[in-house]
C-alpha angles and dihedrals in degrees: 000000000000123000103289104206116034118183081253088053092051103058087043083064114034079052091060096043087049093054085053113046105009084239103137113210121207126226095224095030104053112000089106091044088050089040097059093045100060094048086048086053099045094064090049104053082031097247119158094188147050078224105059090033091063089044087058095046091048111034111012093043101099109167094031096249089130094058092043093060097053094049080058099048095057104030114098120226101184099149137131134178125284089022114164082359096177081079097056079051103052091044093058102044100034116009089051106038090053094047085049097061103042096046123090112264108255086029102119114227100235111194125186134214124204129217088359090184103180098353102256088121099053096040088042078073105046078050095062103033090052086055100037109014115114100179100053087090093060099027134047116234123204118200119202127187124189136187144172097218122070097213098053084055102058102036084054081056092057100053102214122134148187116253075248099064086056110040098107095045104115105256084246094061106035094057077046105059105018137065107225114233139197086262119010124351131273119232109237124270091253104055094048106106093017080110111064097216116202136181106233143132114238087228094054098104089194093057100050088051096065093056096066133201124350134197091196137032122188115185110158125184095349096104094057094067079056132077124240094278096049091049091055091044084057089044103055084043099061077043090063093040102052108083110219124317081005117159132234115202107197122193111268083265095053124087114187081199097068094052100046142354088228091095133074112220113214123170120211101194105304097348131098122206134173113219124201108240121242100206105231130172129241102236084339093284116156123271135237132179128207119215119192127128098225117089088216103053083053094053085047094060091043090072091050103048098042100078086052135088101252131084116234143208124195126205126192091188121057087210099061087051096054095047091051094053083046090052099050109286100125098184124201084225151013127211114185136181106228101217105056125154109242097010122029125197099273090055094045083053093050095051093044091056096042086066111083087213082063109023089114099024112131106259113202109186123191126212150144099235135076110182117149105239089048085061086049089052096046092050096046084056096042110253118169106211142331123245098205111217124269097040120155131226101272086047094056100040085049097051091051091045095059100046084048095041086231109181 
């Protein structure tokens, strides 16, 4: 049998998986665990050959088991109860509480957890909020769990779990909530089924769908196995999934911040949360976002707009703009630099009047050039009217008061 995994054949695969799941697998970290597992695998399905191994996964794999399989073979599932537990505290004395207040009565709190593995995070929380929770006699609460890799997920259903798993649940509980065994404990017959426990990937677009809205996501110590654009896919997902004012929970190594600006950071002790924004108004005054991409020329307008009656957002990324409208933020107006990295002006505009929320929205865009195609451009696609760098103040606050009608 020839070599199975070259370093070529590595990166084949590790591409493929990585179209797939958004998991990035490292030469030096993981080449002998996928290694041995393809060789593991080979024996099994009766390959000889990389080669023929590959053919199987992509084109004979028709309901996708083979896949599957090898998703659960490099994933890793280390978890135990009350890890990180000064989140589940947080969630039940302050995430809750908050949430409770602002939903709608009858309205059921959903949070998700993701990857679930099996199950100690998210009945980590039913744990906690049976215990501390004041609110679970007035408001339903829904538990999700997701996870990419099948196994994970039934043996979650079962509820069965390692001394390990439970070695940091408080003694009280623990007699409370779990059946002891010959080897490991047994979750009670009533808690088992208060997680809903689904297979899904976290990329599929289609699966995270299903599940719905969420007012919590916690997804601890999955983004660090991704790269930075697949963090920032994961990250605009949870952003479409949170309903308003919803809350992310990141592992203790992991800094929304440091994926995307949507997010409002907020610490509660030692704790660090990212909070969906609800656009409101200040004094109901309209609202207009800046979009440039230099620090400078936003600190620039700042000065200008802060004597007027409007509130403002600024954006150094195009991108997170345009996320935010699609998530539920309608401004009164929209001020853009024209020259941007990763998303210029035009494609920023494109994206603003795709949205239905925007599709008429006043649209300012500042540039240095005025060349006349680039006028026509700007028309065909809507545009309201050009700022031409360098401006001064006056010139700026004159221009926004006109598109707004400001007295």
């Amino acid at each position: 049998m020839e070599a199975l995994l070259s370093e070529e054949n590595f990166y084949k695969m590790t591409d493929y998986i990585y179209r797939k799941t958004g998991i990035f697998l490292e030469l030096d970290k993981h080449f002998d665990k996928l290694s041995k597992y393809i060789e593991a695998r080979c024996k099994v399905i009766g390959a000889d050959s990389f080669r023929k191994y590959f053919y199987t996964l992509r084109f004979d794999d028709k309901d996708g088991s083979e896949f599957q399989a090898l998703v659960n073979g490099m994933t890793v599932n280390e978890t135990y109860f009350y890890r990180e537990k000064e989140q589940f505290e947080v969630l039940v004395n302050r995430i809750l509480p908050e949430l409770h207040q602002m939903k709608p009565k009858g309205q059921a709190l959903r949070i998700l957890s993701a990857p679930s593995s099996t199950g100690e995070e998210p009945y980590s929380m039913i744990l906690h909020i049976l215990e501390e929770a004041r609110i679970v006699d007035e408001r339903d609460i829904e538990v999700v769990g997701i996870d990419i890799d099948s196994t994970v997920i039934e043996k979650a259903k079962l509820g069965k779990y390692s001394d390990r798993a439970i070695h940091a649940i408080p003694p009280g509980v623990l007699a409370k909530y779990f059946k002891k065994r010959t080897l490991g404990y047994d979750l009670i017959d009533d808690l088992i089924g208060t997680v809903d426990f689904k297979l899904a990937n976290i990329f599929d677009r289609g699966d995270m769908r299903k599940l719905g809205k969420f007012d919590v996501i916690f997804s601890r110590n999955m983004l660090i196995y991704f790269d930075d654009a697949s963090r920032k896919e994961v990250a605009m997902t949870f952003y479409d999934m949170l309903n308003p004012g919803g809350y992310v929970l990141l592992g203790h190594a992991e800094y929304m911040s440091r994926i995307t600006s949507v997010f409002k950071a907020k610490k509660i002790e030692s704790t660090l949360i990212y909070q969906k924004q609800s656009f409101y108004r200040r004094n109901n005054m309209p609202l207009v976002i800046f979009v440039d991409d230099s620090e400078t020329a936003l600190a620039s307008t700042r000065m200008v707009t802060d004597s007027m009656p409007i509130t403002v957002k600024q954006y150094l990324s195009a991108v997170d703009a345009l996320n935010e409208i699609k998530g539920g933020m309608i401004p009164d107006l929209i001020i853009t630099d024209m020259n941007m990295p990763v998303m210029n002006g035009f494609e920023f505009l494109q994206g603003v009047r795709a949205h239905p929320s925007t599709a008429r929205t006043p649209v300012l865009m500042l540039t240095t050039e005025t060349r006349d195609e680039l006028k026509v451009q700007g028309k065909a696609l809507g545009l309201t009217g050009w700022v031409v760098k360098p401006f001064n103040p006056a010139q700026l606050k004159q221009a926004i008061s006109r598109v707004l009608r400001l007295a």
